[in-house]
C-alpha positions, 0 to 999 in steps of 0.5 A, spaced: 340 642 166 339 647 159 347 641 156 342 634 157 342 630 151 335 631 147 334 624 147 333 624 156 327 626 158 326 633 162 323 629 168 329 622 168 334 628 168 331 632 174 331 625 177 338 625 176 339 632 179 336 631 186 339 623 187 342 622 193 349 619 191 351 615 198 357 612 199 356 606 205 363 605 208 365 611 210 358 612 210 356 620 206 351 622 202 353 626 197 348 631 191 350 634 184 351 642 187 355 640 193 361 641 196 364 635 200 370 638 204 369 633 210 369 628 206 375 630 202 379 631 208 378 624 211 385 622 211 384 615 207 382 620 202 386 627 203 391 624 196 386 623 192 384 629 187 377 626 184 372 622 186 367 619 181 361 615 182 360 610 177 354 605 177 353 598 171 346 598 173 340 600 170 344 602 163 340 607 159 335 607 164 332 600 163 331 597 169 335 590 169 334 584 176 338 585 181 343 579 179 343 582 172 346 588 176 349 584 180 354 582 176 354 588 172 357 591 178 362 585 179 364 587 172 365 594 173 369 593 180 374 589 176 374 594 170 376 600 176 381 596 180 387 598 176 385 604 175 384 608 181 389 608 187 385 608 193 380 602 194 373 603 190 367 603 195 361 600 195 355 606 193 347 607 192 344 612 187 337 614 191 331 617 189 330 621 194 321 620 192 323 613 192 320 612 185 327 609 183 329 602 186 336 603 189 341 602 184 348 599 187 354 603 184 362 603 186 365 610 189 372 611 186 377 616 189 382 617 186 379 615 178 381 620 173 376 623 169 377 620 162 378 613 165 370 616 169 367 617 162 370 611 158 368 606 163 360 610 164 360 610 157 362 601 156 357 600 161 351 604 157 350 609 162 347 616 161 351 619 166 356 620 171 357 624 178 365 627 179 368 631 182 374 635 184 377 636 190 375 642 193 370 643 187 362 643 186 359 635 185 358 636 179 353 631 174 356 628 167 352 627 161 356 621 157 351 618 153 354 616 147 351 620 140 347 615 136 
């Protein structure tokens, strides 16, 4: 927790330490920390070396209304098909308290870690989750610097 950046709260990064990140088809839930051997090993995923959760929703930590997130969401689902060799699947990031609305979000296997940062950082976010195949989860500050 100790490389957040200064300007996130302790308890708004603690929040994104415990979410829970679900894939909805195929239906798997994932947490920063973890491995997800089953997961990876699912034949329509076996050729992809990572795997990113990206939202649009919320940027910054801001709430915004659901057809505001709506078409963030269609906005980014747009900006990663031609990036990812697999199909990117419908997600939701949960607050395991329930004190966050879930927030709707895309699962891409297959994304490369540049494209994950780049795409996080134009879309206002404060993180990204990522991992490589046989990895841990792991969760990625990108909030850009001033």
């Amino acid at each position: 927790m100790e490389d957040y950046p200064a300007e996130l709260d302790r308890t708004l990064v603690a929040a994104y330490l415990r979410a829970i990140y679900r894939i909805l088809a195929p239906p798997a839930d994932v947490q920063v920390g973890s491995s997800q051997p089953l997961l990876e090993q699912q034949p329509a995923y076996r050729s992809a070396q990572t795997f990113a959760f990206l939202t649009a929703a919320n940027p910054g930590s801001a709430v915004l209304t659901g057809p505001e997130n709506a078409a963030r969401q269609a906005a980014l689902l747009e900006a990663l098909l031609p990036l990812t060799p697999l199909q990117p699947a419908p997600a939701v990031h949960l607050s395991p308290e329930d004190d966050w609305p879930p927030e709707p979000a895309w699962w891409a296997p297959g994304l490369a870690a540049s494209d994950a940062v780049r795409l996080a950082r134009s879309f206002g976010q404060n993180a990204l989750v990522f991992w490589r195949q046989g990895g841990e989860v792991e969760l990625w500050w990108v909030k850009n610097k001033g």
